[in-house]
MOPAC internal coordinates of N, CA, C and O (Angstrom, degrees):
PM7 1SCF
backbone

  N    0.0000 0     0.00 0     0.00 0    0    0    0
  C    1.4549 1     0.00 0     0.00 0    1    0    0
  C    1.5282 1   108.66 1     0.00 0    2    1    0
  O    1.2310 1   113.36 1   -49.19 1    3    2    1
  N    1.2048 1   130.16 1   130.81 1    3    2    1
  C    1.1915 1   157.93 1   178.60 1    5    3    2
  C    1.9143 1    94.47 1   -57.54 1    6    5    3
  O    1.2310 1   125.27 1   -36.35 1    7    6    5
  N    1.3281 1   107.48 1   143.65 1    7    6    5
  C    1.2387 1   131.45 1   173.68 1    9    7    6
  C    1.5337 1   123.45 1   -77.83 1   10    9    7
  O    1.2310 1   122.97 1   -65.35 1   11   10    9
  N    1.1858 1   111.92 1   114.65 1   11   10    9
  C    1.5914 1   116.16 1  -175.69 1   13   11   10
  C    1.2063 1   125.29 1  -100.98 1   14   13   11
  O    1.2310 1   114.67 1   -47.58 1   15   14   13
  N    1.3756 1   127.70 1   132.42 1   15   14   13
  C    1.7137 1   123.71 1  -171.94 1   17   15   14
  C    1.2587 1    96.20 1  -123.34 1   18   17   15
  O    1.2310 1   117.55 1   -54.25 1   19   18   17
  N    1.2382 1   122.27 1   125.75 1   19   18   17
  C    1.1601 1   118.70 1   163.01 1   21   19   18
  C    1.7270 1   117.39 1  -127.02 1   22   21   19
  O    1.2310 1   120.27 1   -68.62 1   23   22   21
  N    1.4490 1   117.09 1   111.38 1   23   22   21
  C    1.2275 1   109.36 1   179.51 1   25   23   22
  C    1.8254 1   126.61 1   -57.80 1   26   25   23
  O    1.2310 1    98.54 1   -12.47 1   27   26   25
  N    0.9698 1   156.07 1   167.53 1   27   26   25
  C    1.2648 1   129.22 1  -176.24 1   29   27   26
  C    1.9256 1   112.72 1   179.23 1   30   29   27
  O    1.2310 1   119.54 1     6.66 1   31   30   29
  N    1.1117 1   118.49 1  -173.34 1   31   30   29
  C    1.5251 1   116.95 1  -172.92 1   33   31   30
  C    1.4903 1    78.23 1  -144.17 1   34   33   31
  O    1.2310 1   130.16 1   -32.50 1   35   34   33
  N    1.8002 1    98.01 1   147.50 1   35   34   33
  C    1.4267 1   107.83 1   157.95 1   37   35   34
  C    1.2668 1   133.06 1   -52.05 1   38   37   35
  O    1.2310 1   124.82 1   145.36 1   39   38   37
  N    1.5129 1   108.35 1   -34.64 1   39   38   37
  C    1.7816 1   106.15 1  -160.61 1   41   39   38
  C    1.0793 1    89.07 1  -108.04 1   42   41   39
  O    1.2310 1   105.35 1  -173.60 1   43   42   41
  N    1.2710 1   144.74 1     6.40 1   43   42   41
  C    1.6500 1   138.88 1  -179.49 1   45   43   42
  C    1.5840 1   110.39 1   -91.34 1   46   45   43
  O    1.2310 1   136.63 1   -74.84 1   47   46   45
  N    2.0112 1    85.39 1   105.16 1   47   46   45
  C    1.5400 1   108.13 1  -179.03 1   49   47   46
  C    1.4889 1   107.67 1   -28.56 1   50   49   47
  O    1.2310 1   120.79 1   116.18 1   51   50   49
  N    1.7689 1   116.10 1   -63.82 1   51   50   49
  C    1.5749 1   124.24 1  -164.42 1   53   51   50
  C    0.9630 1   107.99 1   -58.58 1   54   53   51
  O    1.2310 1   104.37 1   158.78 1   55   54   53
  N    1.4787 1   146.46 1   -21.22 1   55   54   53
  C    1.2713 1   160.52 1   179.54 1   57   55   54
  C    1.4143 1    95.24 1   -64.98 1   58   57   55
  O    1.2310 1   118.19 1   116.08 1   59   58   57
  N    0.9799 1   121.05 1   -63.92 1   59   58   57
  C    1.6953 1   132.87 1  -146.21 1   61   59   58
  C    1.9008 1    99.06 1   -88.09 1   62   61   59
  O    1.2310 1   121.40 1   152.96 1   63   62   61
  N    1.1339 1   114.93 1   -27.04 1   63   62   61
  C    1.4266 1   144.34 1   164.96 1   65   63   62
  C    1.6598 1   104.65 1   -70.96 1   66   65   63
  O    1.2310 1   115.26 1   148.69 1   67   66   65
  N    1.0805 1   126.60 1   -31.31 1   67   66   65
  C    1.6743 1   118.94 1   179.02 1   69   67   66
  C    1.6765 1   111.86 1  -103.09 1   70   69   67
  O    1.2310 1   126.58 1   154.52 1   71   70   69
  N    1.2593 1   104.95 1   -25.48 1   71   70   69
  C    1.4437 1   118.16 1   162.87 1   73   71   70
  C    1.1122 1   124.87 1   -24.61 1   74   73   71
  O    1.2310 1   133.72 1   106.21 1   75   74   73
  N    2.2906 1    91.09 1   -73.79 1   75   74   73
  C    1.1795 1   113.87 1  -154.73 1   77   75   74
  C    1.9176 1   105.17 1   -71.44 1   78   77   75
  O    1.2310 1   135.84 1   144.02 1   79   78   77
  N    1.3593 1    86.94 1   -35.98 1   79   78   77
  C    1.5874 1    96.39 1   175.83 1   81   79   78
  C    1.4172 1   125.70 1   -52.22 1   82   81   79
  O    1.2310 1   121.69 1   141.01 1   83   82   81
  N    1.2036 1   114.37 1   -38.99 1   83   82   81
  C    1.3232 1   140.87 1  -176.05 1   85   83   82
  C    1.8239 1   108.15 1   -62.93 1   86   85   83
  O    1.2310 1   135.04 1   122.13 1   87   86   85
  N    1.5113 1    88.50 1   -57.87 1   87   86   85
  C    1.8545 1   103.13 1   163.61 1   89   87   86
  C    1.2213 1   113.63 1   -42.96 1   90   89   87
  O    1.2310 1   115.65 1   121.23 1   91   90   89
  N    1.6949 1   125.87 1   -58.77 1   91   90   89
  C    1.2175 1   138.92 1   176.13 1   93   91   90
  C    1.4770 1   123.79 1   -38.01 1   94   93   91
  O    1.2310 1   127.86 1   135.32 1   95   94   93
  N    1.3513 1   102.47 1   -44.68 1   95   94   93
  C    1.2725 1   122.38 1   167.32 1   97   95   94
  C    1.3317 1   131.86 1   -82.08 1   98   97   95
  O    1.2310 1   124.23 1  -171.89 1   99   98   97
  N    1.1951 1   109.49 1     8.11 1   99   98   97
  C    1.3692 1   118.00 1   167.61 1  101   99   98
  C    1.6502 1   125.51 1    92.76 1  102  101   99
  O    1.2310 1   122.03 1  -174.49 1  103  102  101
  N    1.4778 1   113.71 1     5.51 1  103  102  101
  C    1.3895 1   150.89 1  -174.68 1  105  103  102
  C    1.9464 1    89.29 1   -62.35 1  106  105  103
  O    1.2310 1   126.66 1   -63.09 1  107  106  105
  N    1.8167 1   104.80 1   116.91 1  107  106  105
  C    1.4835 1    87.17 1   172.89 1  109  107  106
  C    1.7820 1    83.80 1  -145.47 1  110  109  107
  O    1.2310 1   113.41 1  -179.40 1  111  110  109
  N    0.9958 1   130.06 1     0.60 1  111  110  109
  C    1.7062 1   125.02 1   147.51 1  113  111  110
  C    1.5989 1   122.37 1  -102.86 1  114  113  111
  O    1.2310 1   134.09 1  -127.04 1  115  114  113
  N    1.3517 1    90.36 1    52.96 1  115  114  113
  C    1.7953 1    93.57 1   167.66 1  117  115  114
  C    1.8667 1   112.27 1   -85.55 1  118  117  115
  O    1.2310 1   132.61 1   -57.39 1  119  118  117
  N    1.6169 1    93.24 1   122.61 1  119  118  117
  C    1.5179 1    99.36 1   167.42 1  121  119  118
  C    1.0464 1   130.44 1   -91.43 1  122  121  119
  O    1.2310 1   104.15 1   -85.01 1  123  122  121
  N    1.3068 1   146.83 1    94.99 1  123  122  121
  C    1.5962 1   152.65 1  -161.53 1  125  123  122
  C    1.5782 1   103.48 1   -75.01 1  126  125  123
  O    1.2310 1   119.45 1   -62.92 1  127  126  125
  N    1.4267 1   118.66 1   117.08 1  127  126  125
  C    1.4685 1    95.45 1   163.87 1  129  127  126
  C    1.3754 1   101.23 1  -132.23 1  130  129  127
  O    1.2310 1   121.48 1   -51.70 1  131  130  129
  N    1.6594 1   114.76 1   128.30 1  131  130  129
  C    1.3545 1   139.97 1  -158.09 1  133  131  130
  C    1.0817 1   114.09 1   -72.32 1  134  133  131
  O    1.2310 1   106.89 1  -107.34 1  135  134  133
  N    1.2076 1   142.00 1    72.66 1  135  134  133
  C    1.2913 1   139.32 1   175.97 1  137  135  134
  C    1.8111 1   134.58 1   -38.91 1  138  137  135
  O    1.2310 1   132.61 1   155.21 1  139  138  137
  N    1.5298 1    93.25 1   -24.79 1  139  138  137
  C    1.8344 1   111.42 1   172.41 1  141  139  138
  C    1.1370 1   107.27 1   -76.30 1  142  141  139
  O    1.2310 1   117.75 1   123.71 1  143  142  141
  N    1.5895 1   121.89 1   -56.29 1  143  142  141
  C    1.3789 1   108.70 1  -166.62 1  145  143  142
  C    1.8864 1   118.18 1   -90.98 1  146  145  143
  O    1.2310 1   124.95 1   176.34 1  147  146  145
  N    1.6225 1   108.11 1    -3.66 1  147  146  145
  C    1.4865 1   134.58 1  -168.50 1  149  147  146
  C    1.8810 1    91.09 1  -117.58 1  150  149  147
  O    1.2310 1   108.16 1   -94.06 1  151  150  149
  N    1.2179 1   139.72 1    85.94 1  151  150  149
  C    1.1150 1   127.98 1   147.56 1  153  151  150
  C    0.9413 1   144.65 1   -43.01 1  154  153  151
  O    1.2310 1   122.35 1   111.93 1  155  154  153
  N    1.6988 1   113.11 1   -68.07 1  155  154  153
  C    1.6717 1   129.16 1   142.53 1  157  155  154
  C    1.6457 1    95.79 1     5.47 1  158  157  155
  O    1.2310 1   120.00 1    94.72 1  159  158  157
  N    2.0689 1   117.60 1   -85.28 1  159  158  157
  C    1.1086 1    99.70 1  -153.38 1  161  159  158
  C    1.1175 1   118.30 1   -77.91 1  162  161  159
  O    1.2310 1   107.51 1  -144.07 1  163  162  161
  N    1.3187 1   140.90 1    35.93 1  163  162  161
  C    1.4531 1   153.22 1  -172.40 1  165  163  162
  C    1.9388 1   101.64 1   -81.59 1  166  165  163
  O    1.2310 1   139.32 1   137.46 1  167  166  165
  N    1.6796 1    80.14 1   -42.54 1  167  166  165
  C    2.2036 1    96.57 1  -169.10 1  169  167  166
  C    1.3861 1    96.93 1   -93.16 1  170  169  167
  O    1.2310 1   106.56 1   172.66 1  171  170  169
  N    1.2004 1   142.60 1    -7.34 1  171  170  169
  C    1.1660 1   156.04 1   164.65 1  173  171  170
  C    2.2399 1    99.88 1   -69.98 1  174  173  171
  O    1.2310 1   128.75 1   104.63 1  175  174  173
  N    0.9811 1   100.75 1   -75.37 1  175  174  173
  C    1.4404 1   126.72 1  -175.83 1  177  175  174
  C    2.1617 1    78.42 1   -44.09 1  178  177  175
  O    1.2310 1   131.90 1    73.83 1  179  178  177
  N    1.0306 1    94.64 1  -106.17 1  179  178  177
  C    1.6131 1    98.88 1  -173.80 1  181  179  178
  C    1.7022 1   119.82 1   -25.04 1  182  181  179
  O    1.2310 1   120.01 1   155.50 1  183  182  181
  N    1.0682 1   117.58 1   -24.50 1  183  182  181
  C    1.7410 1   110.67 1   175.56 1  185  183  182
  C    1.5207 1    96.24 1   -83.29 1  186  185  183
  O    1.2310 1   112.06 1   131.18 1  187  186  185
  N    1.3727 1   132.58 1   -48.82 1  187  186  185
  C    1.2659 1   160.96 1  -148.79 1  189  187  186
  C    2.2717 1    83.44 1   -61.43 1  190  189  187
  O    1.2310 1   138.11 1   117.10 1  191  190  189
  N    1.2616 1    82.50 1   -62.90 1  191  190  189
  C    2.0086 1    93.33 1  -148.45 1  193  191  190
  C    1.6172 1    99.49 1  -109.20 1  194  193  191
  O    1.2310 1   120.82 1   172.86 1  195  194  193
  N    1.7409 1   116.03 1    -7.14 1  195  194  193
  C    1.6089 1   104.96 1  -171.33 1  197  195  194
  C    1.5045 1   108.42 1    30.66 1  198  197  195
  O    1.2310 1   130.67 1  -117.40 1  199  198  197
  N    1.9537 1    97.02 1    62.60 1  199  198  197
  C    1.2913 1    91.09 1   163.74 1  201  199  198
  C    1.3513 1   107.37 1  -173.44 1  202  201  199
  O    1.2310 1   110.19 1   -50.61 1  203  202  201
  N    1.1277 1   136.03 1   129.39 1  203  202  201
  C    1.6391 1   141.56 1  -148.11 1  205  203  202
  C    1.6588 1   120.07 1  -101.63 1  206  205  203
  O    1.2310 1   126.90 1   171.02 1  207  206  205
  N    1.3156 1   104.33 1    -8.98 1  207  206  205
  C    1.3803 1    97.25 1   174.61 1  209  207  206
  C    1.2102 1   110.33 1  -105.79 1  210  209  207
  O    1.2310 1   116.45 1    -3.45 1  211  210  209
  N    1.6958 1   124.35 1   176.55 1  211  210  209
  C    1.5027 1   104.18 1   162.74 1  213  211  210
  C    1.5950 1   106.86 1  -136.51 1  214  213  211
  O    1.2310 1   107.00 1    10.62 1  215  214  213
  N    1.3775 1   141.80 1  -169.38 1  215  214  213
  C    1.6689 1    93.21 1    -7.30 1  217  215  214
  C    1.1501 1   125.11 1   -87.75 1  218  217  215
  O    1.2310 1   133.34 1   -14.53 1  219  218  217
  N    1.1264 1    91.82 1   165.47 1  219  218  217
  C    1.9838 1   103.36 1  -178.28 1  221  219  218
  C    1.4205 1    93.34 1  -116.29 1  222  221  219
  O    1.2310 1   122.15 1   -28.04 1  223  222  221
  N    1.0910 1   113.48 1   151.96 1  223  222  221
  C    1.8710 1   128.95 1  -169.91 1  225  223  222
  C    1.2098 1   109.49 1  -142.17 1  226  225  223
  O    1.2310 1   116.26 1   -47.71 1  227  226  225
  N    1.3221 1   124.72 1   132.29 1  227  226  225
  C    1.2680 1   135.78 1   144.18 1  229  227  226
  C    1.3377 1   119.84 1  -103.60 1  230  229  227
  O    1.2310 1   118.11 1   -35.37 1  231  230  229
  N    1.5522 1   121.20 1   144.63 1  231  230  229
  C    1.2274 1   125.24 1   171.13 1  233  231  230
  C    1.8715 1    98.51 1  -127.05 1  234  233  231
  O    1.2310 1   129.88 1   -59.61 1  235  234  233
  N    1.2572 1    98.55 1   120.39 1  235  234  233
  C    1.5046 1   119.08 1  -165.87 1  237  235  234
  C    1.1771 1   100.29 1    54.20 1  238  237  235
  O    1.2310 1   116.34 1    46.72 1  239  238  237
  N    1.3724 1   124.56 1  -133.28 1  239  238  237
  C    1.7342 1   131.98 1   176.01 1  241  239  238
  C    1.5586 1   114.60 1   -63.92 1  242  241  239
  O    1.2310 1   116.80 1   146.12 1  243  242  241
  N    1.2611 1   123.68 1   -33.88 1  243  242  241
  C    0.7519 1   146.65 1   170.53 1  245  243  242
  C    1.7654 1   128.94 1   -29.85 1  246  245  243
  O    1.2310 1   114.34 1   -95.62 1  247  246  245
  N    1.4611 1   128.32 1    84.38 1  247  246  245
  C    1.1500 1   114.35 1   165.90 1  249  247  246
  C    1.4137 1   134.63 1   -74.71 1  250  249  247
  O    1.2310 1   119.60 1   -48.36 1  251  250  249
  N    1.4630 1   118.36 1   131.64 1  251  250  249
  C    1.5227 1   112.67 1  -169.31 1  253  251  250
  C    1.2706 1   115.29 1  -103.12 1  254  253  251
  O    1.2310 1   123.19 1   163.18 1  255  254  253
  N    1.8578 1   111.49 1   -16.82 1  255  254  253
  C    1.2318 1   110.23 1  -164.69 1  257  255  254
  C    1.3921 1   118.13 1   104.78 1  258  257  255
  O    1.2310 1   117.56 1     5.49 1  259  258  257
  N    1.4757 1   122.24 1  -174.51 1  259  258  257
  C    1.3584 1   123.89 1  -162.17 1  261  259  258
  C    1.5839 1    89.15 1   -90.55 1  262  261  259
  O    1.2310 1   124.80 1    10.83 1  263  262  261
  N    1.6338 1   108.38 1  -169.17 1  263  262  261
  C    1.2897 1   137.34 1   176.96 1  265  263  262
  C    1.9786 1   114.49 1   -63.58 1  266  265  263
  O    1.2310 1   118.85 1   172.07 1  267  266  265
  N    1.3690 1   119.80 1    -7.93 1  267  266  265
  C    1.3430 1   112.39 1   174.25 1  269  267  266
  C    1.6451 1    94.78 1   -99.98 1  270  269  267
  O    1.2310 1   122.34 1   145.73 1  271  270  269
  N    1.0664 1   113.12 1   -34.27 1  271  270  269
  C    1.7375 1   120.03 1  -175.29 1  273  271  270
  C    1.5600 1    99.61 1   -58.09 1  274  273  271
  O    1.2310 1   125.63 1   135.36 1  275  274  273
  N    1.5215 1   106.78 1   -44.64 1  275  274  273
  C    1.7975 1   103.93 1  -168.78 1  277  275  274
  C    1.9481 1    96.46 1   -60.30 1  278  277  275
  O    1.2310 1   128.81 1   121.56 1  279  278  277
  N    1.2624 1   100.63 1   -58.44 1  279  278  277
  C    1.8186 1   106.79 1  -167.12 1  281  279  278
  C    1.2826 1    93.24 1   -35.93 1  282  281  279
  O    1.2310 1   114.10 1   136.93 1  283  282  281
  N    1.6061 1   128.77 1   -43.07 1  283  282  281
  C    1.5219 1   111.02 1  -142.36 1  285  283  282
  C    1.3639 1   106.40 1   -91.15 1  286  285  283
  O    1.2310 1   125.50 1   171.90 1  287  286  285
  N    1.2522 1   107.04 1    -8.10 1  287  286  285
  C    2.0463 1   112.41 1  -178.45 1  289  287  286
  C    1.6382 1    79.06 1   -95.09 1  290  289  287
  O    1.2310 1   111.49 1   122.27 1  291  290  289
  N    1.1514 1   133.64 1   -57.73 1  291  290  289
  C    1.5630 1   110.66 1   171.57 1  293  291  290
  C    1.2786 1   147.75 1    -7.74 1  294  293  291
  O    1.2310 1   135.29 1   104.10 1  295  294  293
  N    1.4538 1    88.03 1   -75.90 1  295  294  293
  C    1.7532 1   122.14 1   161.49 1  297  295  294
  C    1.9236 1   114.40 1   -67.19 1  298  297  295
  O    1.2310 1   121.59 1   165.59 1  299  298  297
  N    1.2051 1   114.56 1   -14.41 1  299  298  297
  C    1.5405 1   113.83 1   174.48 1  301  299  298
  C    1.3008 1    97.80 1   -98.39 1  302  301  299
  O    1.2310 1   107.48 1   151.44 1  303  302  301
  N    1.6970 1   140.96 1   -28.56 1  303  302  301
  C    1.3335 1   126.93 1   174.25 1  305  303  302
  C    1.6896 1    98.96 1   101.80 1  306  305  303
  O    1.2310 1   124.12 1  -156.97 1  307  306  305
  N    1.5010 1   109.69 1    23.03 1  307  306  305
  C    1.1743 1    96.47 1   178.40 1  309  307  306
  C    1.7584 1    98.99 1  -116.88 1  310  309  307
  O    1.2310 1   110.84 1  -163.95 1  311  310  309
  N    0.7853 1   134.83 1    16.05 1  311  310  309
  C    1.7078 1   135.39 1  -155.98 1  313  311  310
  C    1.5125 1    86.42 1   -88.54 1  314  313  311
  O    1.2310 1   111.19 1   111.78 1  315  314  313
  N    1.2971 1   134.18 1   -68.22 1  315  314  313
  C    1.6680 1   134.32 1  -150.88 1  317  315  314
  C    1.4508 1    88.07 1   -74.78 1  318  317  315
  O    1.2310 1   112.28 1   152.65 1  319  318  317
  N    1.5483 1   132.17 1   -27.35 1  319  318  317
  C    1.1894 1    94.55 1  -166.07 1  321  319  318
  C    1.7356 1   114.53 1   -90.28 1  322  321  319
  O    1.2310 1   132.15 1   163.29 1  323  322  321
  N    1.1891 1    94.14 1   -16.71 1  323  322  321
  C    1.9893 1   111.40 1   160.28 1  325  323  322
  C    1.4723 1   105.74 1   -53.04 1  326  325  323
  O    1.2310 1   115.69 1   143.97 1  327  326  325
  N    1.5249 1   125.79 1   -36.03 1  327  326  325
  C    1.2249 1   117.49 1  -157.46 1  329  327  326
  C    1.6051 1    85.20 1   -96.69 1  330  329  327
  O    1.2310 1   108.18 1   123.28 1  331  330  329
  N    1.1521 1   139.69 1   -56.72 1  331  330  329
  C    1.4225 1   121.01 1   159.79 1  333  331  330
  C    1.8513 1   129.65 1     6.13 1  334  333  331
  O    1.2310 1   124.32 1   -53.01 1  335  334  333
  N    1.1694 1   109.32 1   126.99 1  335  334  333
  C    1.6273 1   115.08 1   177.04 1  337  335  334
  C    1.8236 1    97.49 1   -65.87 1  338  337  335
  O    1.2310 1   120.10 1   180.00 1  339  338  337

């Protein structure tokens, strides 16, 4: 299984919502990087995805986008096979 980064905030429901999904899917090297308590990677996150909210996810190199982007490769049946080696 392919390596997942997901930048993210503690109290951010969609965060905690792409997680769990991610778990579901069988996700067991997910890298969280905290954007609240890590600022730095906040400007990191934004050059990375030109994009300010999170979460933002990568699966391998791969950007997917936030937590409605993950559901919708979900819901199309394409998410496990992204998460696939």
């Amino acid at each position: 299984m392919k390596k997942v980064t997901m930048f993210s905030k503690a109290t951010c429901p969609y965060c905690i919502r792409a997680e769990k999904l991610l778990i579901e899917r069988g996700v067991t090297n997910l890298e969280k990087i905290s954007i609240d308590t890590n600022r730095e990677q906040r400007a990191v996150m934004i050059e990375r995805t030109g994009r300010t909210t999170v979460p933002q996810i990568f699966i391998g190199d791969k950007h997917v986008g936030g937590c409605d982007d993950l559901m919708a490769l979900d819901r199309a049946g394409e998410l496990t096979a992204l998460l696939a080696d």
